[in-house]
PAMIZA-564029 format. One record per residue (C-alpha): residue number from 1; x, y, z. Coordinates in steps of 0.001 Angstrom, whole numbers, plus 524288, in hexadecimal, padded with zeros to 5 digits. Layout:
REM PAMIZA-564029
NUM, X, Y, Z
...
This chain:
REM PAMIZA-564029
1, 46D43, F0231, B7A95
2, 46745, EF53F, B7EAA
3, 45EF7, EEBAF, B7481
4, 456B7, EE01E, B7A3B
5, 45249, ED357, B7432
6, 44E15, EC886, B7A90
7, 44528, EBDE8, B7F2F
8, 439C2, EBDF3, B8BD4
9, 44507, EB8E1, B956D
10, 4521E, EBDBF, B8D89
11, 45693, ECAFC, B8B9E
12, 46157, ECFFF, B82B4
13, 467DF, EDCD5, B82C1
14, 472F4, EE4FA, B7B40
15, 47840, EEF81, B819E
16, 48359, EF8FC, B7D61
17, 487EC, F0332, B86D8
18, 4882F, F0E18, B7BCA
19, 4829C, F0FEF, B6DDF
20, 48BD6, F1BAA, B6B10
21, 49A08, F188A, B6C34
22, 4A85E, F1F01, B67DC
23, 4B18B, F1828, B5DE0
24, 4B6F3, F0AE8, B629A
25, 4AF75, F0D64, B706D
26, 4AC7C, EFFFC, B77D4
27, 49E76, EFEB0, B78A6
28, 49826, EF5FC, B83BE
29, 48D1E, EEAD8, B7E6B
30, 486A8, EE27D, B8875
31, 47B71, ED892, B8505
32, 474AE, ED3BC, B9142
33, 46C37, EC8D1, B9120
34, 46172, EC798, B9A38
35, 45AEF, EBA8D, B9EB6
36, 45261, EB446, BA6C5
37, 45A6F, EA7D5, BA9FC
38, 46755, EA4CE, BA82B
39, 46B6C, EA22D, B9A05
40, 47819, EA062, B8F45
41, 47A51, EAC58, B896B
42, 4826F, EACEF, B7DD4
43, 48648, EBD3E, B7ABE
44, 488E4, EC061, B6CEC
45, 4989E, EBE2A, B67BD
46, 4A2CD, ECAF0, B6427
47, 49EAD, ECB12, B5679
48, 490F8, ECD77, B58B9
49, 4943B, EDDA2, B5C3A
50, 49A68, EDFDB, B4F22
51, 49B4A, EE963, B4A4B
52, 49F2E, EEE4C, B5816
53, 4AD53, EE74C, B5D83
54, 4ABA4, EDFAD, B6AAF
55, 4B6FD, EE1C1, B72B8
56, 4B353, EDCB9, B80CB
57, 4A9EE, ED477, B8631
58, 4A3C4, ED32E, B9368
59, 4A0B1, EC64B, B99C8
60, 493ED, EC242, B9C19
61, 48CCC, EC7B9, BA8B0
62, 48233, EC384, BAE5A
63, 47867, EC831, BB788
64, 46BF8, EC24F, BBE3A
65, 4615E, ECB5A, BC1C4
66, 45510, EC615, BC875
67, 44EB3, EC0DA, BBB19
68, 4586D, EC093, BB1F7
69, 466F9, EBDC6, BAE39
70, 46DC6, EC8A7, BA614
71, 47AE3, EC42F, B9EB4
72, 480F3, ECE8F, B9748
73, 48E5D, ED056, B9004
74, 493EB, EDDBD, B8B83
75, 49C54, EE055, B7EED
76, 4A603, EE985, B7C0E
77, 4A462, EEE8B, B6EC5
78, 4ABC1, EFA4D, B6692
79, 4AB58, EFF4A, B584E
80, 4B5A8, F052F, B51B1
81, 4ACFB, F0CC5, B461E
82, 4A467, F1782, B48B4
83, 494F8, F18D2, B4522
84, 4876A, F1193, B491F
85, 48A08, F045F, B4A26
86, 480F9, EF88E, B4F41
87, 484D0, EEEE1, B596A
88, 47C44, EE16F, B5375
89, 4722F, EDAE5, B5B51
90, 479EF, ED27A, B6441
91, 47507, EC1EE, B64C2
92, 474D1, EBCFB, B714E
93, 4710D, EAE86, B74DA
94, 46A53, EAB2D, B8291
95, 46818, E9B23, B84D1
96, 46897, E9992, B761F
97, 45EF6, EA43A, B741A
98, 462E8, EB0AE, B69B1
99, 460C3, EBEB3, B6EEF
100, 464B7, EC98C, B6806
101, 46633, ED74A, B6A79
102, 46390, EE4AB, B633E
103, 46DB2, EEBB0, B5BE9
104, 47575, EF96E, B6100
105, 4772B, F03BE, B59EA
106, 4850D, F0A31, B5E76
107, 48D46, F15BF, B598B
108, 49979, F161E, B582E
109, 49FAC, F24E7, B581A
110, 4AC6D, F290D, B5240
111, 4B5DF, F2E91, B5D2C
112, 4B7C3, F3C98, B5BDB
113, 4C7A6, F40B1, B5BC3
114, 4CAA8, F4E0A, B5C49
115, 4DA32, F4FD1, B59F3
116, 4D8C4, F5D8B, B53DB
117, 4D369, F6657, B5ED5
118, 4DB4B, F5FCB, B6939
119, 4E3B7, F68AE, B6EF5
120, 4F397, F65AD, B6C38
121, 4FD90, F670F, B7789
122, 50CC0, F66F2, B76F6
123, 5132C, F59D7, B7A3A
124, 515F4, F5962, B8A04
125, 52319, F5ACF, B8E6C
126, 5291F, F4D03, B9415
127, 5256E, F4D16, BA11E
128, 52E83, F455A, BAD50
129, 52890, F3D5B, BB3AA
130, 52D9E, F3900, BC250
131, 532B5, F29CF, BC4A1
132, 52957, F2057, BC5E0
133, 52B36, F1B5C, BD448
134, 520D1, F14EA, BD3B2
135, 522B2, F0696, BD9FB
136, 531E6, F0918, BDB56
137, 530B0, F003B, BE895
138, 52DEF, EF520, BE1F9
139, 53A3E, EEE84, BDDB8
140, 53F8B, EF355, BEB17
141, 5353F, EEC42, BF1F5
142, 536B7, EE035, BEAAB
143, 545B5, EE02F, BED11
144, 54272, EE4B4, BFB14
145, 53A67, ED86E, BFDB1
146, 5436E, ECCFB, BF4D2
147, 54E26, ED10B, BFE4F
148, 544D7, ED237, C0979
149, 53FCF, EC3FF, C073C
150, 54DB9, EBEFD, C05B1
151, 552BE, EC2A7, C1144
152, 548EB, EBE25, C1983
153, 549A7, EB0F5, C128D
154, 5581D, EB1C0, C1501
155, 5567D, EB3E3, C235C
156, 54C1D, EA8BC, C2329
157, 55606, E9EA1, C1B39
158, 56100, EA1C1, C24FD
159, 557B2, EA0A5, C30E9
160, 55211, E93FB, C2D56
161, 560C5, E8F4F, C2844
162, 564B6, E9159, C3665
163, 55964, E8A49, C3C3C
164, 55B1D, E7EC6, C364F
165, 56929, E7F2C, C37E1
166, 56833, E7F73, C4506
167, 55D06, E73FE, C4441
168, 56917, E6AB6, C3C94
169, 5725C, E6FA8, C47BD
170, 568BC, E6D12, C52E8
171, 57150, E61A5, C5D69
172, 56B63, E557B, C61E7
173, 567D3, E55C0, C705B
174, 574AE, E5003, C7558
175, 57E46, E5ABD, C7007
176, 57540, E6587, C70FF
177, 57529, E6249, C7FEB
178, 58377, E616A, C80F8
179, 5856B, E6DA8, C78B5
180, 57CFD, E742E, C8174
181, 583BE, E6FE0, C8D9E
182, 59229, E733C, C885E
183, 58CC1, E80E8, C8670
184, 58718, E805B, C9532
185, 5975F, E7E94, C98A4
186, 599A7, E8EDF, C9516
187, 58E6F, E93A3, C9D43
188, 5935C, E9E31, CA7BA
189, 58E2E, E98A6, CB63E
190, 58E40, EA3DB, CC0A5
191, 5811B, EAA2E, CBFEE
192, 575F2, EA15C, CC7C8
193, 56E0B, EA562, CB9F9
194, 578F7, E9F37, CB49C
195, 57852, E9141, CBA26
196, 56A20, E918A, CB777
197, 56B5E, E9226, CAA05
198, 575D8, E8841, CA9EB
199, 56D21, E7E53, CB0E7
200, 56382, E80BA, CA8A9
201, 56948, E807C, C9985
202, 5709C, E7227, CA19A
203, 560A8, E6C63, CA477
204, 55D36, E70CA, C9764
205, 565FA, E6ABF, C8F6E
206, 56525, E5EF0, C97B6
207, 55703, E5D9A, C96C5
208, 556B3, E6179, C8721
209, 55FC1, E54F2, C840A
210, 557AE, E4D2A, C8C92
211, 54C88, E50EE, C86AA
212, 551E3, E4F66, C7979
213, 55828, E4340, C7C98
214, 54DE9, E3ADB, C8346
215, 53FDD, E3AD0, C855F
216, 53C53, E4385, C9103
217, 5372E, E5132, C9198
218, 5428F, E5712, C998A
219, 54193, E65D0, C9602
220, 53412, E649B, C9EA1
221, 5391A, E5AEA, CA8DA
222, 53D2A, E614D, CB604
223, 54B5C, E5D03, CBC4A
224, 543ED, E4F6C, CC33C
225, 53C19, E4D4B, CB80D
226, 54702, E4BF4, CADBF
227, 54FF7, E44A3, CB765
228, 54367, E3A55, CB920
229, 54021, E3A47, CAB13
230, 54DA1, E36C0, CA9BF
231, 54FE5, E2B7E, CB2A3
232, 54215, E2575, CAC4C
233, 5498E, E2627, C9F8D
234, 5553B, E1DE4, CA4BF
235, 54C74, E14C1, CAD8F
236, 5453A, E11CC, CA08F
237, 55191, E0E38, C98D5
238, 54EFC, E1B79, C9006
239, 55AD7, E21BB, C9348
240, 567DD, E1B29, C9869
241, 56AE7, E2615, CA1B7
242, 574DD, E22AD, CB03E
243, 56F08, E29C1, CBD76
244, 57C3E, E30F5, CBBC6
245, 575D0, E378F, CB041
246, 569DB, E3AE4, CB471
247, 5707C, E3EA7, CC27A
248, 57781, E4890, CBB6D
249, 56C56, E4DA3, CB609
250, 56571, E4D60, CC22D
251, 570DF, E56C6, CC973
252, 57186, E6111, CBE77
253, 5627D, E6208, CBCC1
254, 5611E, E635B, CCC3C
255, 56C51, E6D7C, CCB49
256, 5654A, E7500, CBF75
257, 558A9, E7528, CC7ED
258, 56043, E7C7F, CD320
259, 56690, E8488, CCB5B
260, 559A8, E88A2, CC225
261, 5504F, E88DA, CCE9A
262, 557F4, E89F3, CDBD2
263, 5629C, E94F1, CD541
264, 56C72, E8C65, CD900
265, 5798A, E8DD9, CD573
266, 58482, E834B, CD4BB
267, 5924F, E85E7, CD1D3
268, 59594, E8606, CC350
269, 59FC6, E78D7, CC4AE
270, 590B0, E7237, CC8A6
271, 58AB7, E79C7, CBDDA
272, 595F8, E7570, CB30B
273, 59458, E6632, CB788
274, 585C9, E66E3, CB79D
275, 58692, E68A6, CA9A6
276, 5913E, E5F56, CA750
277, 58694, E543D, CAF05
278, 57B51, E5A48, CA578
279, 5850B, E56FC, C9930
280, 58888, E47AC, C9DB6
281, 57A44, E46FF, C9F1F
282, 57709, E4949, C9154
283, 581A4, E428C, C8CED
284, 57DD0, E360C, C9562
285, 57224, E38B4, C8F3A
286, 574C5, E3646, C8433
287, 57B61, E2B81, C86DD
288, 56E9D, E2591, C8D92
289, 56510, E280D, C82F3
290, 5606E, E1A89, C7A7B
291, 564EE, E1981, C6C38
292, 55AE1, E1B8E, C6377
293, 55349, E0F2C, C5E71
294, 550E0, E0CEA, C4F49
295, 543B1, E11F5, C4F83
296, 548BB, E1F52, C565F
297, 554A9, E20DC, C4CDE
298, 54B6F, E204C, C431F
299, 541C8, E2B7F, C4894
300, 54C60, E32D3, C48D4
301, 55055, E313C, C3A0A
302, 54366, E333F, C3712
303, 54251, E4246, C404A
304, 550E9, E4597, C3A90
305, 54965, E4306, C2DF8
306, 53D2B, E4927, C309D
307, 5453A, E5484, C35D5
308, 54CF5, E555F, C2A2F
309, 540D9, E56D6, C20E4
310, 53CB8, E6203, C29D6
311, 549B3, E67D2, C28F4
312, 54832, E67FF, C1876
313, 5380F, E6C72, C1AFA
314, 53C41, E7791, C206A
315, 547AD, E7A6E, C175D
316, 53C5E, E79B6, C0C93
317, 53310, E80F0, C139F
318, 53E5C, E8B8E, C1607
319, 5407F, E8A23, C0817
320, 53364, E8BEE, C043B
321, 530BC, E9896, C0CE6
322, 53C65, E9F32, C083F
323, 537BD, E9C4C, BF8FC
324, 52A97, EA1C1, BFD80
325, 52FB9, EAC64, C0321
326, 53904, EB118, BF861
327, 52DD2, EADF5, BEE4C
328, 524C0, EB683, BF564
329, 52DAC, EC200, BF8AC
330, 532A8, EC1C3, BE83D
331, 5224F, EC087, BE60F
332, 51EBE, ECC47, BEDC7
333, 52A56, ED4C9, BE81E
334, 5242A, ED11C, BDAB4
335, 51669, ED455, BDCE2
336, 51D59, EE2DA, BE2BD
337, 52419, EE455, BD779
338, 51B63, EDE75, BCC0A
339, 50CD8, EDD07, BD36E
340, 504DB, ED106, BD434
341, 500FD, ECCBC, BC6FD
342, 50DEB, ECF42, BC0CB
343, 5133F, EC7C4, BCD26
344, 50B34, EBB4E, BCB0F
345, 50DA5, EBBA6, BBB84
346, 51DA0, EBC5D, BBF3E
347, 51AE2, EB135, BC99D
348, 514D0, EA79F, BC0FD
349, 5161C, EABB8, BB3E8
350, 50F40, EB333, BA9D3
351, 512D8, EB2D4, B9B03
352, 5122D, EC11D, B96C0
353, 51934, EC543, BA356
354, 522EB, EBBD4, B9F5B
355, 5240D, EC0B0, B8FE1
356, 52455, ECEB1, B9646
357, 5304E, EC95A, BA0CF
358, 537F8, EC296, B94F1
359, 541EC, EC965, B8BEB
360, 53A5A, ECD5C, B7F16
361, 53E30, ECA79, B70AE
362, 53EA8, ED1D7, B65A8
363, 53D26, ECC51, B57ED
364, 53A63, ED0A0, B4A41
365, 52F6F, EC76A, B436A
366, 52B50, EC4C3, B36B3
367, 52AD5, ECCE1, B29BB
368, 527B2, ED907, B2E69
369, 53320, EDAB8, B396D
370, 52BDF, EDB3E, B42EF
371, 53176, EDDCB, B4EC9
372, 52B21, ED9EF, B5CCB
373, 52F75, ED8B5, B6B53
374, 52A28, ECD32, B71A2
375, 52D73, EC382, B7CC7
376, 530C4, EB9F0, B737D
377, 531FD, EB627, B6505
378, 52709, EB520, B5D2F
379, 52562, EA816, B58D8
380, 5237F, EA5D5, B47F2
381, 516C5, E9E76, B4364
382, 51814, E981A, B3654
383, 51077, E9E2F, B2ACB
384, 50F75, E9819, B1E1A
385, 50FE0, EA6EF, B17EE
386, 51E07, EAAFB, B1CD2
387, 51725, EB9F8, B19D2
388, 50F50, EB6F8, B2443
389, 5157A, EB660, B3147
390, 511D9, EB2BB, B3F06
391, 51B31, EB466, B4D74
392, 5147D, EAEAE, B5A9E
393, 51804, EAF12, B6823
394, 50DE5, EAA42, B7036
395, 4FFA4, EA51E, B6FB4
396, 4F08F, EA702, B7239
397, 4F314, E9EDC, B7C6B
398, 4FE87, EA578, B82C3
399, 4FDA6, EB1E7, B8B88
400, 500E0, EBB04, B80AE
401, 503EE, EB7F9, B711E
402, 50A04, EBFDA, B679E
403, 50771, EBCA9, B589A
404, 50F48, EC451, B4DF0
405, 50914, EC251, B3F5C
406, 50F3A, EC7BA, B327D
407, 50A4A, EC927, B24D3
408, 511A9, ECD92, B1965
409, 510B4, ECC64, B0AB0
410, 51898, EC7AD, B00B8
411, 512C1, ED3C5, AF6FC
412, 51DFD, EDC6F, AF4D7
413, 51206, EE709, AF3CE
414, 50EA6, EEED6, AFE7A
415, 50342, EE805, B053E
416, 4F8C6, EEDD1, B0C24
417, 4F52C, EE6F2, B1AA4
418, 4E6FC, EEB2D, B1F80
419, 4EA78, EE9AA, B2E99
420, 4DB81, EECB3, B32A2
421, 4D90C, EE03E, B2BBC
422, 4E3F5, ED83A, B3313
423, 4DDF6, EDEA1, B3FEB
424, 4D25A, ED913, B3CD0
425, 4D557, ECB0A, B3AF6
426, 4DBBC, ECBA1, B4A3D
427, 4CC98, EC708, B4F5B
428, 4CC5E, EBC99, B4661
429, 4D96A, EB826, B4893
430, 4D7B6, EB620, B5607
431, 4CA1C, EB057, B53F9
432, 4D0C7, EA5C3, B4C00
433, 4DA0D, EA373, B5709
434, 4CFE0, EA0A2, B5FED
435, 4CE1E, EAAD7, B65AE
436, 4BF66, EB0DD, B6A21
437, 4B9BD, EBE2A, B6E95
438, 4C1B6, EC41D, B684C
439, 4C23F, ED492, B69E5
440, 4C97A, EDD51, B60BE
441, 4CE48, EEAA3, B5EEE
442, 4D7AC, EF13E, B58EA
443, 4E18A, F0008, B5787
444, 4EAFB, F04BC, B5088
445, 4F829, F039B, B546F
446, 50583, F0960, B5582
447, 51282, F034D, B5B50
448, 51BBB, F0A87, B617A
449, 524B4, F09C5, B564F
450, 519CA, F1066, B4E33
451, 51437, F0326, B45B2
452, 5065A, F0531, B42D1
453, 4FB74, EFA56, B4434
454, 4EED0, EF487, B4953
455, 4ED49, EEDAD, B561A
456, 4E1B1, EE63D, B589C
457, 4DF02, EE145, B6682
458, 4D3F2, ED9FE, B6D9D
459, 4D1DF, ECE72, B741E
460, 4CBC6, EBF7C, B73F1
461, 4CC85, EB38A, B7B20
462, 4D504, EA8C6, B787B
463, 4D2F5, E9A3D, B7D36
464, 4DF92, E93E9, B8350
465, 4E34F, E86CF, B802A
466, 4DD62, E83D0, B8FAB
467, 4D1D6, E88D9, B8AB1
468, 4D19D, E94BD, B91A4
469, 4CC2C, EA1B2, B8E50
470, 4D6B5, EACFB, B8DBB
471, 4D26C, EBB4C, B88AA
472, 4DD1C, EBFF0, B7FB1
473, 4E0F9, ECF58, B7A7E
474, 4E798, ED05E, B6E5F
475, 4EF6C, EDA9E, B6942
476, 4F288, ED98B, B5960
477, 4FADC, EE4EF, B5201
478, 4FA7C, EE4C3, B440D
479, 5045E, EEA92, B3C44
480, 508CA, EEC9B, B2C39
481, 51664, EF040, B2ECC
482, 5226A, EEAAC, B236D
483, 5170D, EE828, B1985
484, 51042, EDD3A, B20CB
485, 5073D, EDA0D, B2AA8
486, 509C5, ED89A, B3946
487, 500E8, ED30D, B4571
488, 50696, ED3BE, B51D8
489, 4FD36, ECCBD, B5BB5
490, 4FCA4, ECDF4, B6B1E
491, 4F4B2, EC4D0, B72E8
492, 4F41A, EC2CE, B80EA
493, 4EACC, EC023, B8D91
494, 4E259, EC97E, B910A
495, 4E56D, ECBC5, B9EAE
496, 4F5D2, ECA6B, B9C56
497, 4F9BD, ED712, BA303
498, 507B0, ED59C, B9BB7
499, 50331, ED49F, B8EE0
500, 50106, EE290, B8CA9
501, 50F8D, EE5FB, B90D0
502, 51315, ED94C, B85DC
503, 50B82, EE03D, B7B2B
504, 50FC3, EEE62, B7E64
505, 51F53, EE75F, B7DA6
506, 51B35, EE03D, B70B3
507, 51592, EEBD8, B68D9
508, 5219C, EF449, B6C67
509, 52B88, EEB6A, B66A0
510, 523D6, EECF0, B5964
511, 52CED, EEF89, B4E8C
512, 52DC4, EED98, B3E8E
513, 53959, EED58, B36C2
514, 53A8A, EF6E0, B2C8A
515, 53803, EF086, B2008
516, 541C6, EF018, B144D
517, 53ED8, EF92B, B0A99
């Protein structure tokens, strides 16, 4: 099984994996090449196997041993007659070189059917089979999780809603003091505990506004240290403030101090007008503080403004997430429910998914009534013979073509249509396309509606117009149905994993017209 020919550092081999073989069994070819250095090695084309088909190739492989480089490339090959038949020497060219190998002598033996001896058994009763429940938690996960993620974006809109409602609501220093000391007014006072907490919400609220209001640190200032801080202020023209003001200040703080530390507790009249000398202080204030100069009016424009484009940041942000969210809770229901790949083609597009998704046509074309299901209308090509009749939808280009071609005579005699001959000029009519490598085979075939023909499939590559390489299978059915001639051709990408559901819809719909007698 393995004939050599070659030079003192090349080495040429043909090599088939059997030399007996059954009727239209594939048959495995490899031609190595073995060298000493690295060279161009050009393997033989299809035709060269004749009169055995080629209906896959391998891509090159090579491997490097310690003095030598071995490329080698298997073939495919099947023959649909029976008998001795030779497989030709094959031509191979290395660096410009010609090597060529011996011939093999292969068998081909007829496939033995034995229908007669076969034992015959009634037909089997139908049978019930259970419910498929298989998956059933699908669609109820998917629902499960769209209303999951939509409440908990719901609960996240109305939580951030409130947040920055209270953010526009939030009161400048001044009232939010006085707000807070008008609720102080309700507080029960009988409880020592009680009196506490009074004085101490009264030297908080005191020292926020201050601190809020001018430029000392009084939430960390003891009672002296605030009262000093305070008198620097008005010594140092900062702050307009009358001894009576800071006096005032000085009784309730020393009060709060007694009350906090020593447990003291004064009657509740004391405790009432405390808070009523706490209030005239921030009011006075108030009063006291500077007006703001241009430059400071300004700064403030520019925070309110700064503030306000964090404000809308966030709003987009929140925005955003929630988009996110809802994108990726409706993406993982999908991939539950249709898987990955199906997922991604739905998510950004895929044109036989899309033919598959759409509402379907059917039409009648041409002479012969023939009648077809497809996603859309076949388009009409002009022919200068009006017997002769072409409908397109699609191209060689496109994801998946379909080409219906009609012939019919003029003769009112019955005319006879040789449809292995028609089968036979598929290769070339691809070939003239442009198409290359082209593989071929072909079966009879039967519609479900009972129409006879021929299908021949295969496969080639096709060029883009971007100049990329895409393998192609093609699918034609040849028919002689109404006296004429019909071609119905299916082309599409080899690795489309909807075209085969597109086809099996297509050759379904298949329907003539009874012609008039």
């Amino acid at each position: 099984m393995c004939a050599v020919l070659g030079g003192a550092q090349t080495k040429v081999s043909l090599q088939a994996d059997t030399l007996q073989a059954r009727l239209a069994e594939q048959i495995n070819v490899a031609i190595s090449v073995t060298t000493s250095t690295q060279a161009q090695v050009k393997f033989p084309p299809l035709q060269a196997f004749l009169p055995f088909e080629v209906i896959d190739t391998s891509a090159v492989d090579t491997t490097r041993q310690a003095k030598s480089i071995i490329y080698a490339k298997t073939y495919s090959v099947i023959h649909f007659d029976t008998g001795q038949f030779t497989l030709p020497q094959q031509k191979v060219v290395v660096d410009g070189a010609l090597f060529s190998t011996d011939s093999l002598r292969i068998r081909v033996n007829d496939v033995v059917v034995d229908t007669l001896e076969q034992p015959l058994y009634p037909i089997k009763t139908i049978l019930p089979i259970a419910k498929n429940t298989i998956g059933w938690w699908k669609p109820y996960a998917f629902g499960f999780l769209i209303i999951l993620g939509l409440v908990l974006l719901y609960f996240l809109a109305i939580r951030t809603q409130k947040r920055i409602r209270a953010s526009r609501q939030k009161l400048p220093p001044f009232e939010r003091a006085l707000q807070a000391l008008q609720a102080l007014e309700s507080k029960q006072l009988e409880e020592q505990e009680e009196y506490k907490v009074y004085y101490s919400a009264m030297t908080d609220i005191v020292k926020n506004y201050l601190e809020d209001e001018t430029d000392i640190d009084a939430l960390e200032s003891t009672s002296d240290e605030l009262l000093t801080k305070l008198a620097l202020l008005r010594d140092t023209g900062n702050l307009d403030l009358t001894n009576d003001t800071i006096d005032h200040l000085n009784e309730v703080l020393r009060t709060a101090d007694l009350v906090k530390f020593a447990r003291a507790m004064p009657e509740e009249r004391l405790a009432r007008v405390d808070r009523s000398k706490i209030e005239s202080v921030v009011k006075e204030t108030q009063a006291a503080l500077p007006e703001p100069t241009e430059e400071e009016r300004l700064q403030n424009e520019a925070y309110a403004r700064m503030r306000q484009k964090q404000r809308q940041r966030k709003r987009l942000q929140l925005g955003g997430l929630t988009v996110l969210g809802l994108s990726f809770v409706i993406i993982i229901g999908m991939v539950i429910n249709y898987g990955a790949v199906q997922t991604k083609d739905r998510v950004f597009g895929h044109p036989t998914l899309a033919w598959l998704e759409k509402d379907w046509v059917a039409s009648t074309y041409g002479i012969s009534g023939m009648q077809l299901e497809t996603p859309d209308v076949l388009g009409r090509r002009s022919s200068q013979n009006r017997m002769n009749q072409q409908f397109v939808l699609g191209s060689l280009d496109d994801a998946f073509l379909i080409v219906l071609l009609m012939e019919h005579s003029t003769s009112k005699d019955e005319q006879t249509i040789d449809l292995q001959q028609k089968v036979d000029k598929v290769i070339g009519y691809f070939d003239s396309m442009g198409a290359t490598n082209i593989f071929q085979k072909q079966n009879d075939y039967t519609t479900t509606s009972g129409i006879e023909g021929i299908v021949a499939s295969g496969s080639f590559d096709w060029t883009i117009s971007n100049k990329k390489s895409q393998r192609k299978t093609y699918e034609v059915y040849h028919f002689t149905e109404n006296k004429g001639f019909q071609q119905l051709q299916l082309v599409y990408d080899r690795d489309d994993a909807y075209a085969k559901e597109l086809i099996t819809r297509i050759l379904a719909s298949i329907q003539f017209k009874k012609a008039k007698k």
